[in-house]
Each structure stands twice: as structure tokens, then as C-alpha cells.
C-alpha angles and dihedrals in degrees: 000000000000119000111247086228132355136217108234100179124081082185085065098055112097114229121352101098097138077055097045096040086055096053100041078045085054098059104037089061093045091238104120123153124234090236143029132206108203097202124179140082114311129268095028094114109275094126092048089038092064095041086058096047087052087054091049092048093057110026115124104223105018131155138230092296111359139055112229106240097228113081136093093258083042094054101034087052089044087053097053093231093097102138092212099054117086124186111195102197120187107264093238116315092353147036100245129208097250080058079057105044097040080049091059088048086060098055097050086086130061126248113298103205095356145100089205125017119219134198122194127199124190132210095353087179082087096050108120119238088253093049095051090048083062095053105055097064091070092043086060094050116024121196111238129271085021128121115181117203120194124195115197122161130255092259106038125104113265124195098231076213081068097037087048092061101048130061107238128226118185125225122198146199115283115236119268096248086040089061084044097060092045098060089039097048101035118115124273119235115226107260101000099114089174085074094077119099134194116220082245089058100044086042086060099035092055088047090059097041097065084215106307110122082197090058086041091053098044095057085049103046101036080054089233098138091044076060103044076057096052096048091042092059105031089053100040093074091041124096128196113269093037113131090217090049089068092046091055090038083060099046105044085047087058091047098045086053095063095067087072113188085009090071102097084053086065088054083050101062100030077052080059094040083055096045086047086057092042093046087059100051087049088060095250115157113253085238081083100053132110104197094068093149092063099054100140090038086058092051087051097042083044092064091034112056130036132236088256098042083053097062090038082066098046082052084062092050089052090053099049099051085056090054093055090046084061092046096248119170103295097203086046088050094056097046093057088044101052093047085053090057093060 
């Protein structure tokens, strides 16, 4: 599956440059590996980080540690239509064996354009057992002129006979006030008014983060954290009982359905909202608080809950995690949980 567009700087990816030096390194002594095993969280660069590579590779005139982003190569990898690059995406929730297998027809025949042909393929923690049976076949005995990259996160299984097989190159975290400068300073698309971000906002958003810019902008553009806000303080006020409290119950359910398989993103941060309270009534500072953007709400809900009533809620949000895990009805879940939260 061709990328719609590709990054082709390694000058433009934010963080990574132990990953980066060592790459560039790679090339310029002539001692490159056949494969390549991208480790570390998600959405820290390790996807971009391999498009670029592939533009580097192959760029015609590029320097010590860039390619130079004008070139045919240069153009053809940006565009996404570059013959010789193939992505390899998991099908849904996993990389299947027919991926696998359509991939290894590919590869019986040379570079078409390239110099060096590349094949990406991402989150191979997903990858099913038959799958990676297939493709190690191809790690053992790689075609010529071909270099394979998998990215897998931190946290996902690996078969050491597939580890074995790659060098791997570690990717880490990006620092809180790097994440910062990122949201603050990223371009604005024309007519999109949700882009813009307060420094409250981006301060809450790269604590939450835990340094992936990917995890950062998901909670921003799914608009997860904008209704963490909303539940937050249309349910604060309420008390249960109330016949407008199951009216709201009702319709923040509806809403927080439709964010599908984000959903357990939404637990996450209202799990945070509840440390961040129980954080308080334990005396800790509100420097050490998450939740910055909902200050005033965490002096209400302070005076309003108990220590005991706080972790009662953070039970509900357990619960309902595990209901989502069985496929239980999400919009359902989210009604019994947020009446839980009253």
C-alpha cells in the first residue's frame, strides 16, 4: 500500500537524532544491515522516520545526513507513488499472511526506479504467527538492492527469530517542552479554527502524551480531550436524581460512542482527571497535577467528593475498560459509567 504522501527530511522529524546519526552513519561507511527493527512508544517518529530513510537512500544529490528534497527520487518518494517503496500497514487490527505473501511476489523482481528498494512495515507487533513464518524467509535471505525496516512499538511481542534478524535501532520519548513546542509551533490549516491550541492546552495535552507527538495529536484531533472537558463540566454541577442529569448522562454517552475504538483513550484521560483529585486531597502540590486545563472544575469537584468516593469512581472507569475489552455495547457502557461519575 503506497503512503498518500511521505516525509522525505530527516532534518524535518522532530527528536530521534541518536537514531538518525546512526543511519546516515550507516550509509556513508558502506556498512548498512539488511534489515531494520524501528523499537520504541507510538507516535514518536519511527514510521516517518523510515519514509525519510528510504528518501535519503535514494536521493540523487544528498548530503552527509539529509536528502535534499529536489530531486526526482526526492519528488517521486514525497508523492507516495515511488515504485520502489513499499508500506506494509496492518489490515485492520493485524499484518496478515496474504499481505505477506503479496509482499514476497513483489520482491522476486529487482527495483524498478531505485537504487535501493525499501519495504516498510509497520507495527509488526501485530503481525500474526503465520505471517511472521513467512517473513522470515525473506529476512534470511534477503533479495538484492533491498533494505526492509519494521516498526513495532516498545511494548509489543517480538519473535527473537525476528529480532534476531533486524538490527535494531531504538526510538524514545520526546521531552515534555519538546512536545510543547511542537503543538504551539505546528502549521494552521485554512479554515480549520479547532487547530489552534492555548499553552494550557498543549501543557496538558504533552503530559499526557508521555512524549509521542502521535498520541498528543490524537487526543487533539479526535477531539477526545475537548470532551473529557465537556463531561467533566456538565457532570460536575449535576447530582444524582436529577432529571437533567440523566438527560446529560444520555447525551454525553451518545457523544463518547462515537469515538469508536478511541474510546479507551477517553477512560484514560478522565483516569488522569480522577489521580489529579486524588492527588489533591492527598496534599500534593498542583504542580503536580495533569489536568492543568481544568483547574476551577478540580477545586469544585475537591469540596465536593471524598477520598473514598474518588477511587469508587476510578472502579467505574475499570469496569468499564473491561466491558469494552468483551465488546459490550460501547454507548450502554458509557451511560452506567457516567452515572457512576455523579
Amino acid at each position: 500500500m503506497p503512503p498518500s504522501q511521505t516525509q522525505t527530511s530527516l532534518h524535518s522529524i522532530i527528536g530521534q537524532e541518536k537514531a538518525k546519526l546512526f543511519l546516515t552513519r550507516a550509509v556513508r561507511a558502506g556498512k548498512m544491515s539488511h534489515a531494520y527493527l524501528f523499537r520504541g512508544p507510538a507516535g514518536i517518529g519511527k514510521r516517518s522516520t523510515a519514509l525519510a530513510f528510504a528518501a535519503y537512500l535514494n536521493c540523487l544529490n544528498r548530503t552527509d545526513d539529509d536528502a535534499c528534497g529536489t530531486c526526482r527520487q526526492c519528488r517521486k518518494f514525497a508523492s507516495g507513488n515511488h515504485p520502489d517503496l513499499l508500506l506494509i500497514e496492518p489490515d485492520g487490527s493485524a499484518i496478515k499472511i496474504d499481505q505477506i505473501r503479496s509482499l514476497k511476489k513483489d520482491l522476486l523482481f529487482p527495483p524498478l526506479e531505485a537504487q535501493c528498494r525499501v519495504v516498510v512495515l509497520t507495527s509488526i507487533h501485530t503481525m500474526r504467527r503465520e505471517a511472521t513464518n513467512s517473513l522470515l524467509k525473506t529476512l534470511e535471505e534477503p533479495p538484492d538492492n533491498t533494505v526492509l525496516i519494521l516498526t513495532a512499538d516498545a511494548a509489543g511481542e517480538i519473535l527473537p527469530t525476528i529480532r534476531s534478524r533486524c538490527q535494531t535501532i531504538p526510538f524514545y520519548p520526546l521531552p515534555y517542552n519538546q512536545v510543547i513546542n511542537y503543538l504551539l509551533s505546528r502549521p494552521k490549516r485554512a479554515g480549520r479554527a479547532a487547530d489552534s491550541i492555548s499553552v494550557t492546552e498543549a501543557e496538558t495535552l504533552a503530559a499526557i502524551a508521555e512524549g509521542s507527538i502521535g498520541r498528543a495529536m490524537l487526543f487533539k484531533e479526535k477531539d477526545i480531550l475537548a470532551l473529557r472537558h465537556e463531561i467533566v463540566t456538565r457532570l460536575l454541577p449535576l447530582q444524582p436524581g436529577e432529571p437533567e442529569a440523566v438527560d446529560t448522562v444520555f447525551s454525553l454517552a451518545e457523544q463518547a460512542a462515537k469515538l469508536e475504538n478511541h474510546l479507551p483513550e477517553l477512560f484514560i484521560l478522565l483516569k488522569i482527571w480522577l489521580r489529579d483529585l486524588i492527588l489533591l486531597a492527598n496534599g500534593m502540590p498542583e504542580t503536580s497535577l495533569i489536568s492543568r486545563d481544568l483547574a476551577t472544575s478540580l477545586a469544585l469537584a475537591g469540596q465536593r467528593f471524598n477520598l473514598q468516593q474518588l477511587k469508587d469512581q476510578l472502579h467505574h472507569i475499570d469496569r468499564a475498560e473491561k466491558q469494552l475489552k468483551r465488546n459490550c455495547n460501547r454507548g450502554l457502557v458509557c451511560e452506567v459509567l457516567f452515572f457512576g461519575l455523579l
